[in-house]
C-alpha positions in Angstrom: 20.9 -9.2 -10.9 17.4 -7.9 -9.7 17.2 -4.4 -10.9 16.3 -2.7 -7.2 19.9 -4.3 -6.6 21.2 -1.8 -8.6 20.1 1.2 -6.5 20.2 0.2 -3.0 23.7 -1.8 -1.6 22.4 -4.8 -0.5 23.0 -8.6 0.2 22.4 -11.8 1.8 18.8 -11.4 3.5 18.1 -8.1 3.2 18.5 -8.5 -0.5 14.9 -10.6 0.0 13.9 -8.3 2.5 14.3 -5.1 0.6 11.5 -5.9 -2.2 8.8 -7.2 0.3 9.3 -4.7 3.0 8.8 -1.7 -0.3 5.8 -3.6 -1.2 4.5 -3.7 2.1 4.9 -0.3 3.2 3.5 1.0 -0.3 0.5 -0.8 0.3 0.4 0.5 3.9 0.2 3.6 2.7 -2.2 3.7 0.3 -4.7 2.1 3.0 -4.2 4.7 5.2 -4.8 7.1 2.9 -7.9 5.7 1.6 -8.6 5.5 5.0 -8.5 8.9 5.8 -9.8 9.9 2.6 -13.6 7.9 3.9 -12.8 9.9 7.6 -13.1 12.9 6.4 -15.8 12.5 3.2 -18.5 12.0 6.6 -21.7 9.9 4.9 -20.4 10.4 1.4 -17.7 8.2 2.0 -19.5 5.6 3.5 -22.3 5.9 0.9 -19.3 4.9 -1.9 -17.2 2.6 0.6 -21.2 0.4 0.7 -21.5 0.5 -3.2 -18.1 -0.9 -3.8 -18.9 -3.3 -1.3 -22.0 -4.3 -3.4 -19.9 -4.4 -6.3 -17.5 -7.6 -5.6 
């Protein structure tokens, strides 16, 4: 038994569902918040956003 099944009272399809969708909307989250993050930094942000860019 997956262990988020132990936690949330699922089956069937939403038993699949559950794990992607958490993943998904963590992810979501975390872009939006890095988002945000280079909004309100102005040219600072943008200066770092370009050098990690350069870096990959």
């Amino acid at each position: 038994m997956p262990p988020f099944l132990l936690f949330a009272n699922v089956s069937g399809f939403y038993g699949y569902l559950l794990p992607f969708d958490l993943a998904l909307s963590t992810s979501t989250l975390v872009e939006l918040v890095a988002w945000i993050a280079v909004l309100h930094a102005g040219p600072l942000g943008e200066d770092s956003l370009d050098r990690a860019r350069a870096e990959v």
